[in-house]
TORKOL-4160 file (C-alpha; in steps of 0.2 Angstrom, whole numbers, padded with zeros to 4 digits, m for minus):
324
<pt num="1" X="0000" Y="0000" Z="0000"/>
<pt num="2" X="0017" Y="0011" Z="m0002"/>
<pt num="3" X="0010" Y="0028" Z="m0010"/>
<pt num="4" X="0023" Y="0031" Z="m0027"/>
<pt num="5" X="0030" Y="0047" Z="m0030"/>
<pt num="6" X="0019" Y="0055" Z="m0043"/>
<pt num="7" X="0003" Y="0050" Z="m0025"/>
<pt num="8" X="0005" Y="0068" Z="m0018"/>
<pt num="9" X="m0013" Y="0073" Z="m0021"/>
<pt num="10" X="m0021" Y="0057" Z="m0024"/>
<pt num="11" X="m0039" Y="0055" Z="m0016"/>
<pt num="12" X="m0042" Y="0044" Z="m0002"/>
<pt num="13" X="m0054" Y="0036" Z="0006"/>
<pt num="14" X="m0052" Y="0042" Z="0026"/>
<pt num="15" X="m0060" Y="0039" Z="0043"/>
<pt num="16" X="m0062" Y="0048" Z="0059"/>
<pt num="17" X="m0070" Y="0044" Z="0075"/>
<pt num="18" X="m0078" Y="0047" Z="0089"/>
<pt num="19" X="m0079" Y="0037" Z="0103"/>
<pt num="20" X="m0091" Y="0038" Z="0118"/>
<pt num="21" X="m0077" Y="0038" Z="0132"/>
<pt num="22" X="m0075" Y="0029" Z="0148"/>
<pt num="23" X="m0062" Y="0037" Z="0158"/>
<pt num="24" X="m0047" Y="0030" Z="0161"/>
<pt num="25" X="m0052" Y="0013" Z="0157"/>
<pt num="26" X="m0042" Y="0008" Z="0145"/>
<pt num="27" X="m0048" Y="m0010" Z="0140"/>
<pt num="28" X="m0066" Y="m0003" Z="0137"/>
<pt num="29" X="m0059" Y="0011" Z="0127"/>
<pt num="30" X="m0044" Y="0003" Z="0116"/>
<pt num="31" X="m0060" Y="m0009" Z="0110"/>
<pt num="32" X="m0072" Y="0003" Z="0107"/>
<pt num="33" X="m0056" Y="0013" Z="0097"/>
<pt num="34" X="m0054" Y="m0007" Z="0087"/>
<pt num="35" X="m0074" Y="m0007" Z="0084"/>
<pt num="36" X="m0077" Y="0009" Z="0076"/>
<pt num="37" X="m0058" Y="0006" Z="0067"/>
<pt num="38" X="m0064" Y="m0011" Z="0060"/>
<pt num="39" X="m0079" Y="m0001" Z="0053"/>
<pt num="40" X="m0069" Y="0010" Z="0045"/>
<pt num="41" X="m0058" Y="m0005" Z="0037"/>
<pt num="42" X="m0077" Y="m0011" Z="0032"/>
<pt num="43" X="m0080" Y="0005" Z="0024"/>
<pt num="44" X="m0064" Y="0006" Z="0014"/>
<pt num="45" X="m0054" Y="0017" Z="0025"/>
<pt num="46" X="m0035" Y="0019" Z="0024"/>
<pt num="47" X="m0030" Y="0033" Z="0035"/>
<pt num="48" X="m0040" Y="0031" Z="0051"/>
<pt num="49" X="m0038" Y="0046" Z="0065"/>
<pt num="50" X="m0042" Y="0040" Z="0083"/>
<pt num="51" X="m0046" Y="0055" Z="0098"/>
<pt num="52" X="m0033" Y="0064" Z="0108"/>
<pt num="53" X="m0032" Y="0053" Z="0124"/>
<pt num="54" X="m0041" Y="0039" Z="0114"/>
<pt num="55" X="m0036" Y="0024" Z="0128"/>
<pt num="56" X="m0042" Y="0035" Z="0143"/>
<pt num="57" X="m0051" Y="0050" Z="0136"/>
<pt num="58" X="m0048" Y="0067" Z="0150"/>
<pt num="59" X="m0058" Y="0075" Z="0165"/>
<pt num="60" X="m0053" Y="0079" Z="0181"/>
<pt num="61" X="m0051" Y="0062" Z="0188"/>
<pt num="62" X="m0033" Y="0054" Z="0199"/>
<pt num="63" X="m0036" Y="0040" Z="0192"/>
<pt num="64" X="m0027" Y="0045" Z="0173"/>
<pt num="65" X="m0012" Y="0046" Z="0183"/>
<pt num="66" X="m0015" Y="0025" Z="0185"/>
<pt num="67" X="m0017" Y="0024" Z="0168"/>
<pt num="68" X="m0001" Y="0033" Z="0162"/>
<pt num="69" X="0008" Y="0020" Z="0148"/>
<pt num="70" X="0026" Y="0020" Z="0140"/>
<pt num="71" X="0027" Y="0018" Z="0120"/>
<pt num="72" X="0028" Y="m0002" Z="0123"/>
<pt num="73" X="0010" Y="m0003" Z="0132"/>
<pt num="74" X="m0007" Y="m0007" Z="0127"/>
<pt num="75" X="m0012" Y="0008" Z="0118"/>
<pt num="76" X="0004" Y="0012" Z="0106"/>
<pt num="77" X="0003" Y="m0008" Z="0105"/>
<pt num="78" X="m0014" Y="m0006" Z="0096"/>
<pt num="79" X="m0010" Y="0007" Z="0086"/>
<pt num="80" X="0007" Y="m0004" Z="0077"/>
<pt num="81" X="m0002" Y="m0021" Z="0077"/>
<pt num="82" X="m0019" Y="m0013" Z="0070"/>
<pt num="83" X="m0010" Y="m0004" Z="0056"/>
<pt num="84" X="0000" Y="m0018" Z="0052"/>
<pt num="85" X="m0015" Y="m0032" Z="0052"/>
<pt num="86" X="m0026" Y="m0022" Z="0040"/>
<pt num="87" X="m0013" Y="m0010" Z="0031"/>
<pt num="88" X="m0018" Y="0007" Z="0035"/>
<pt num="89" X="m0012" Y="0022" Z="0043"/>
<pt num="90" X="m0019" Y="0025" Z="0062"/>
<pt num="91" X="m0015" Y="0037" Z="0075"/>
<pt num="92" X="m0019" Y="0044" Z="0092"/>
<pt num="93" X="m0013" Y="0051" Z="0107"/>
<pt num="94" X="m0012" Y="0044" Z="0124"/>
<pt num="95" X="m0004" Y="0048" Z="0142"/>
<pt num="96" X="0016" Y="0041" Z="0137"/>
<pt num="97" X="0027" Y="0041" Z="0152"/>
<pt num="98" X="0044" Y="0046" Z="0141"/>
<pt num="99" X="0062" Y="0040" Z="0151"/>
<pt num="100" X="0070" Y="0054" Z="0158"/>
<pt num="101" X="0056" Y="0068" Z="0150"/>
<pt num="102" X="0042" Y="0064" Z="0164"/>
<pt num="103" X="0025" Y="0063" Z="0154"/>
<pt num="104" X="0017" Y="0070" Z="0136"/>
<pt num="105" X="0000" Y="0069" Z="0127"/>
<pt num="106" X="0011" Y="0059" Z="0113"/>
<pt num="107" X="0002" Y="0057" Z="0096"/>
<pt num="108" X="0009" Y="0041" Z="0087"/>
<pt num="109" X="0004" Y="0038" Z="0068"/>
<pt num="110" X="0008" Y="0022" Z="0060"/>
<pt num="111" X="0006" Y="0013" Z="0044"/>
<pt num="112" X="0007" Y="m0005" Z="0041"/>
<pt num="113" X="0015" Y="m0006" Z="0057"/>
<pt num="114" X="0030" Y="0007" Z="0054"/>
<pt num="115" X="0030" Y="0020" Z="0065"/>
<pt num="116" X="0025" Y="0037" Z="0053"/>
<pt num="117" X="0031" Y="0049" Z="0070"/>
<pt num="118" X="0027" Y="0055" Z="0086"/>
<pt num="119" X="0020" Y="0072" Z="0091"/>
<pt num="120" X="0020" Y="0079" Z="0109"/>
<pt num="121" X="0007" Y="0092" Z="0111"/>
<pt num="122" X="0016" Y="0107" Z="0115"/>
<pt num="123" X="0005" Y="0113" Z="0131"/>
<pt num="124" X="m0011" Y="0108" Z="0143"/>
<pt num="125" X="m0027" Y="0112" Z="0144"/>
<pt num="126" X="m0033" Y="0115" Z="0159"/>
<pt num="127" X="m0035" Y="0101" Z="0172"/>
<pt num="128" X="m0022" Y="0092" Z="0160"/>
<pt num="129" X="m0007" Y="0102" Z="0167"/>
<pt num="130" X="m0010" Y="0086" Z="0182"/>
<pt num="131" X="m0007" Y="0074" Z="0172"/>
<pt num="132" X="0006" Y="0077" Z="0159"/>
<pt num="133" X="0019" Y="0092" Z="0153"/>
<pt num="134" X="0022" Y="0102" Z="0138"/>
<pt num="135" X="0032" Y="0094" Z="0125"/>
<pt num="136" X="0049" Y="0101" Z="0117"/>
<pt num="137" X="0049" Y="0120" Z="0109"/>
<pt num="138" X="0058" Y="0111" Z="0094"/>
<pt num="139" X="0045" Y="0099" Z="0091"/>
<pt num="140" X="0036" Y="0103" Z="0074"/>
<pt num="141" X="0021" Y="0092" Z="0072"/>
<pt num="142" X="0026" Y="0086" Z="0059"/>
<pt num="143" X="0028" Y="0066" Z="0059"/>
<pt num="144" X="0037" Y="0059" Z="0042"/>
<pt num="145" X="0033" Y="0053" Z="0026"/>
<pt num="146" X="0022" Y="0040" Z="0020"/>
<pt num="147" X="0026" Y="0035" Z="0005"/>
<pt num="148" X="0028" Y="0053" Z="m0005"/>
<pt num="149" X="0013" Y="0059" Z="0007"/>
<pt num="150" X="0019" Y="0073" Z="0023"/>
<pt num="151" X="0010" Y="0069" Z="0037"/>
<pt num="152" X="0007" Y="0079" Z="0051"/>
<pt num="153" X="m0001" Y="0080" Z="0070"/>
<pt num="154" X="m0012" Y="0091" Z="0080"/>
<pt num="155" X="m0020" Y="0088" Z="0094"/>
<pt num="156" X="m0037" Y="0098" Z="0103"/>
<pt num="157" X="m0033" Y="0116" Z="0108"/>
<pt num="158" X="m0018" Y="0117" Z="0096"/>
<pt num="159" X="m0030" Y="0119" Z="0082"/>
<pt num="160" X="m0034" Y="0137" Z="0092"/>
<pt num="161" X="m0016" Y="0142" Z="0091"/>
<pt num="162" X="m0008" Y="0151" Z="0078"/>
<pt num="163" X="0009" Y="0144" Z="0080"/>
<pt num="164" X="0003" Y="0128" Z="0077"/>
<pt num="165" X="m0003" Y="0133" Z="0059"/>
<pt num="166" X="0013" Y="0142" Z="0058"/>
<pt num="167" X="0022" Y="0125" Z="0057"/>
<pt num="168" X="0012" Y="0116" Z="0049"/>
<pt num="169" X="0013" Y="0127" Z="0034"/>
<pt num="170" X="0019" Y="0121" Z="0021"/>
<pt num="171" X="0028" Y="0106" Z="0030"/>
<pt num="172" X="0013" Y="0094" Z="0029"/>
<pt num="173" X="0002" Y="0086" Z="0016"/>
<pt num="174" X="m0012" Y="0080" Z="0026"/>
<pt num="175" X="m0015" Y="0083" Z="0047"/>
<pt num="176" X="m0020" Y="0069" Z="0059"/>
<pt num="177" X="m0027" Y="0072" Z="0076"/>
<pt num="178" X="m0039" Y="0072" Z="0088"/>
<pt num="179" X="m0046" Y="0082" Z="0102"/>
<pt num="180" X="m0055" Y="0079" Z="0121"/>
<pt num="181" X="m0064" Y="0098" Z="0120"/>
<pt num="182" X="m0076" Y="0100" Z="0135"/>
<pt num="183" X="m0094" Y="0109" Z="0135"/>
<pt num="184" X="m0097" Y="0123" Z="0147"/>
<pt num="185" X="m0101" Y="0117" Z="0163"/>
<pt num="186" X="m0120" Y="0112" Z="0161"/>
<pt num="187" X="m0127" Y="0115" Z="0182"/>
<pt num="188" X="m0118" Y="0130" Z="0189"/>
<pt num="189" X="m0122" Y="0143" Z="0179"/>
<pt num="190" X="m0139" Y="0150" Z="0176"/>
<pt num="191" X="m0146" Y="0147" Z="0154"/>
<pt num="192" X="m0142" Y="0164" Z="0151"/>
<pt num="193" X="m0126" Y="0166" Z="0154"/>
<pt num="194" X="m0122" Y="0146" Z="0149"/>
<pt num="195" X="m0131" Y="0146" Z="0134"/>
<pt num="196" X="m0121" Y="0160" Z="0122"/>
<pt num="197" X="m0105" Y="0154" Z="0131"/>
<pt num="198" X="m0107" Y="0136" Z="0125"/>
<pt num="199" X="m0115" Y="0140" Z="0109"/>
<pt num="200" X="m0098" Y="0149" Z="0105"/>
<pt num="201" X="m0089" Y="0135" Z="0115"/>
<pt num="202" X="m0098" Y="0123" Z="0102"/>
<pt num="203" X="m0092" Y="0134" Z="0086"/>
<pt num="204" X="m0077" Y="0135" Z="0090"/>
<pt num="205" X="m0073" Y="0117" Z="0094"/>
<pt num="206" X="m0074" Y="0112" Z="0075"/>
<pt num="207" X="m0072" Y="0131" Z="0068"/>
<pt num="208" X="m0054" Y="0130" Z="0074"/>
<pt num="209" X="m0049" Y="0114" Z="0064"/>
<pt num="210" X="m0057" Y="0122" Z="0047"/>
<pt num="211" X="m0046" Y="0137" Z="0053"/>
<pt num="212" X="m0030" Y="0128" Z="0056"/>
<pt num="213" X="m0035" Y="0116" Z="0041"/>
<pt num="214" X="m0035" Y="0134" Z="0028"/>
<pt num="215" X="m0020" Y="0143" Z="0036"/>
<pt num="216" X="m0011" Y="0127" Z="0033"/>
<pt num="217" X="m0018" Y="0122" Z="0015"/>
<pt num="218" X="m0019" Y="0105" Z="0020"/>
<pt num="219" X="m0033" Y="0092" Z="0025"/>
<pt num="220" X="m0037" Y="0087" Z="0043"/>
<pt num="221" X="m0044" Y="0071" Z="0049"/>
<pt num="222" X="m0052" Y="0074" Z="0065"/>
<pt num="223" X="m0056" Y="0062" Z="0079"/>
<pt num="224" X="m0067" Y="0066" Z="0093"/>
<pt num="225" X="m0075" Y="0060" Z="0110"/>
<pt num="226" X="m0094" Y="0063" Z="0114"/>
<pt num="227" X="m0104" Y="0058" Z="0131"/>
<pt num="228" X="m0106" Y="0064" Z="0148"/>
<pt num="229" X="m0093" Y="0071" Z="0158"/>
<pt num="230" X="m0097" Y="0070" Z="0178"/>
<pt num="231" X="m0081" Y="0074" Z="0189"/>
<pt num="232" X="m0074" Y="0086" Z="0202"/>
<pt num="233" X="m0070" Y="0106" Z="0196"/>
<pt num="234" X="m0053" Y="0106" Z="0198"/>
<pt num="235" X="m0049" Y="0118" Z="0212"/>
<pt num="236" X="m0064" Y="0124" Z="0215"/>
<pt num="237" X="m0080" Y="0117" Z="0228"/>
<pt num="238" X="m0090" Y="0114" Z="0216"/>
<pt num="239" X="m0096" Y="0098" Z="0204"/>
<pt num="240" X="m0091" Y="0098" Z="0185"/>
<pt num="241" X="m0106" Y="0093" Z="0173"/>
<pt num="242" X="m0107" Y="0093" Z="0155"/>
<pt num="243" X="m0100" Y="0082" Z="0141"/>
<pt num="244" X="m0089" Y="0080" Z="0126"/>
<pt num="245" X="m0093" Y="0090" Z="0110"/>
<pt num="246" X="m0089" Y="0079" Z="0095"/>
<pt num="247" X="m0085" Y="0086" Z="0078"/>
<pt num="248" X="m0076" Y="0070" Z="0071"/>
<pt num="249" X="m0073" Y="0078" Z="0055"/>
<pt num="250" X="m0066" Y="0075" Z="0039"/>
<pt num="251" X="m0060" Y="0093" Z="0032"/>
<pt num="252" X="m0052" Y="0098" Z="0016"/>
<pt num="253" X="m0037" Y="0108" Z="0013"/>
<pt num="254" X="m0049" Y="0125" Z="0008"/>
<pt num="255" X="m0057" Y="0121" Z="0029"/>
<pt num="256" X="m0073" Y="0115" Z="0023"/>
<pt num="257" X="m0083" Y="0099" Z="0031"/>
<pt num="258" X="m0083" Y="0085" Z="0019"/>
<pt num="259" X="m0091" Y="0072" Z="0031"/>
<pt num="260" X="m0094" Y="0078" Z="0051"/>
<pt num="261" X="m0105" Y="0071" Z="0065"/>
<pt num="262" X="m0109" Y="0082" Z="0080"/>
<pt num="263" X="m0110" Y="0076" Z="0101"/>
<pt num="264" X="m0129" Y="0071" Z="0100"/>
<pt num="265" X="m0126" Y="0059" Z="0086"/>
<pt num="266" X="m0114" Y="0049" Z="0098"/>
<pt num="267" X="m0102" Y="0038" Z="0094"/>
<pt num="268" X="m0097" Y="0033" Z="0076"/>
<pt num="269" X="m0086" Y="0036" Z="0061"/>
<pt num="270" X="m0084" Y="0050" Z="0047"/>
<pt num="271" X="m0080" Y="0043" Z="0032"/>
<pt num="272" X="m0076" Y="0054" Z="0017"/>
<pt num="273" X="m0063" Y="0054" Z="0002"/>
<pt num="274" X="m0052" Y="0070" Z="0002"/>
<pt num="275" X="m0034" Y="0075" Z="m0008"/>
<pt num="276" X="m0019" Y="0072" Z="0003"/>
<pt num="277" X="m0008" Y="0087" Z="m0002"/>
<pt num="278" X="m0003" Y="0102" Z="0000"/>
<pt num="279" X="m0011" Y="0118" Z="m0007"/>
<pt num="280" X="m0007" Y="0136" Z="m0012"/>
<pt num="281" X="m0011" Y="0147" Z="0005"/>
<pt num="282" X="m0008" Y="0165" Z="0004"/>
<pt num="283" X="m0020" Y="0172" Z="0018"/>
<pt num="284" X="m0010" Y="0178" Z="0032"/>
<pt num="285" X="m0008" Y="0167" Z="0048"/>
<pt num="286" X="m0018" Y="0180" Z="0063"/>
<pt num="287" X="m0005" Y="0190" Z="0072"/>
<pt num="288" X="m0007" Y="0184" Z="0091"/>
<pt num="289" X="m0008" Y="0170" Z="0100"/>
<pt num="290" X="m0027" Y="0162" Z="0097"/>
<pt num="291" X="m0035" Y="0159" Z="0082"/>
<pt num="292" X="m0053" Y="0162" Z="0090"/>
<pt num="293" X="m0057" Y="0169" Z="0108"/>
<pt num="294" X="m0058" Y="0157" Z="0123"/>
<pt num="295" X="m0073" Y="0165" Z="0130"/>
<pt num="296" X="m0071" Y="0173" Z="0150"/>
<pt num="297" X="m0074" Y="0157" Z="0159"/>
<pt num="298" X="m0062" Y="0146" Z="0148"/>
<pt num="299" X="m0049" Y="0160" Z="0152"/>
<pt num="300" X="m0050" Y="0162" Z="0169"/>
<pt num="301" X="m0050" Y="0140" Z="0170"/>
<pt num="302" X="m0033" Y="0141" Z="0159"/>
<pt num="303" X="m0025" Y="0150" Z="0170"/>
<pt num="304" X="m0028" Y="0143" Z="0188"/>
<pt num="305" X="m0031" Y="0127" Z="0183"/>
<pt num="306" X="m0012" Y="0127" Z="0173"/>
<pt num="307" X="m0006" Y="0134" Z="0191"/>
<pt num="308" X="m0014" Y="0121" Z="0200"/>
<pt num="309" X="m0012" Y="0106" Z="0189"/>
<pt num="310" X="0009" Y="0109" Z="0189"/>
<pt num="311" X="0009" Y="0107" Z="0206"/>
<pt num="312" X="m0002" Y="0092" Z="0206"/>
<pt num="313" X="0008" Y="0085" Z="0194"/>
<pt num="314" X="0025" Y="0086" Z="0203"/>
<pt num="315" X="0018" Y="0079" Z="0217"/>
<pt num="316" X="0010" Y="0064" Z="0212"/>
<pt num="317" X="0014" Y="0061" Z="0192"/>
<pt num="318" X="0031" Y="0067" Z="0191"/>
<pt num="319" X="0038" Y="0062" Z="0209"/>
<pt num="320" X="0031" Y="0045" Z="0208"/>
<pt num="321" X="0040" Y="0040" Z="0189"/>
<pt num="322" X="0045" Y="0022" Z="0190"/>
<pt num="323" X="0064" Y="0020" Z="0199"/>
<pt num="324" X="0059" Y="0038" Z="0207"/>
């Protein structure tokens, strides 16, 4: 299934999911993660995007820190042996304990069980600073060659930076990733302030990948959780309720919707043919450093929850690292 040199281009048949999440219960999800896969296999799929965190899925919740993994356990173990029994590309992200570097949201791509790349996602969200750290300044998102095809990575919230379309550009033929994007907490806020903050929320949970998808010039295949979300509010006396937004999307390189499926459909698969390759981009990447504006309540969580959630993380991730 080796792409030739004159591929670059080519239309393929891709897939995306979107998984209703159990958190961190691994088993239950890496099968859910092989069921919807199989059904894209079924459906003629050849590059397969799986969610960020798609073994564990994200809240605020100690228990992820149980389900941390190296490159050799069950989750990057899926991703070779799937890609090698039915000869397609997959990827995901997942909690990867790395020797010596602590812990990264680490996006692996493989096809026919050779590793594509890896891609660390360059900073948190929120209640993630207790679980994981930032990866490397130096790291690119860009993963390696498949046969004459670039592929690249990006993963939830770095679809609402600009630096992330910045180095991408022109570097990638096609973008795999994933996101774990939270609604606005559903019970402690009165509809008329909820409502508009999560209808914006909601927009800008796909809007963000079409953006990232026309500032780069290339596709994005999107992966996505849905399903109720019940868990502490980091920080804060007060209970989290909502759920997980969805948009598994397949977008083209212009940032349109070829094939998308929203929350309330619940879990499933896009499935969509698009041209893998690069195209011509001269609108100007936005000066600043978000691609669309994170609302008040989203700001304020950012920001004490990354304070919070570093401390957390030395204490009981960082500090309890195997041969610690």
């Amino acid at each position: 299934m080796t792409m030739s040199d004159g591929e670059r281009g080519k239309r393929e048949r891709v897939a995306a999911v979107q998984l209703a999440t159990r958190i961190a219960d691994s088993p239950a999800n890496i099968a859910g993660c092989e069921k919807l896969a199989l059904s894209a296999v079924a459906e003629g799929a050849r590059w397969i995007a799986l969610p960020e965190f798609f073994n564990t899925g994200v809240a605020w919740d100690p228990k992820l820190a149980d389900a941390i993994e190296t490159e050799s356990g069950p989750a990057a173990s899926f991703l070779r042996e799937f890609s090698a029994r039915h000869g397609v590309v997959i990827g995901g992200s997942f909690l990867c304990r790395v020797s010596g570097s602590g812990v990264r949201n680490r996006y692996l791509a493989f096809a026919e069980g050779a590793l594509i790349g890896r891609h660390d996602k360059d900073l948190p969200t929120m209640w993630e600073n207790a679980f994981y750290q930032g990866g490397d300044p130096g790291d690119t998102g860009v993963l390696g060659l498949y046969g004459n095809v670039r592929v690249g990575a990006a993963v939830c919230w770095e679809f609402m930076r600009t630096m992330t379309a910045a180095r991408l550009r022109n570097r990638v033929d096609v973008v795999m990733g994933g996101s774990c994007w939270w609604s606005i907490p559903e019970k402690i806020l009165p509809r008329l302030v909820r409502d508009p903050w999560e209808r914006q929320n909601a927009l800008s949970a796909l809007a963000a990948v079409q953006d990232t998808a026309r500032l780069v010039g290339a596709p994005v295949i999107h992966a996505a959780h849905c399903g109720s979300i019940g868990c502490p509010m980091f920080g804060l006396p007060l209970p989290y309720y909502g759920y997980y937004e969805g948009n598994a999307a397949v977008i083209d390189a212009a940032g349109r919707v070829i094939a998308g499926r929203k929350h309330g459909e619940g879990e499933g698969i896009v499935c969509a043919e698009v041209s893998l390759g690069a195209v011509p981009v001269t609108e100007k990447i936005p000066d600043g450093f978000w691609l669309r504006s994170r609302g008040i309540l989203p700001w304020f969580a950012w920001h004490y929850q990354r304070l919070l959630g570093k401390i957390w993380y030395r204490r009981h991730v960082a500090r309890n690292a195997p041969g610690r």
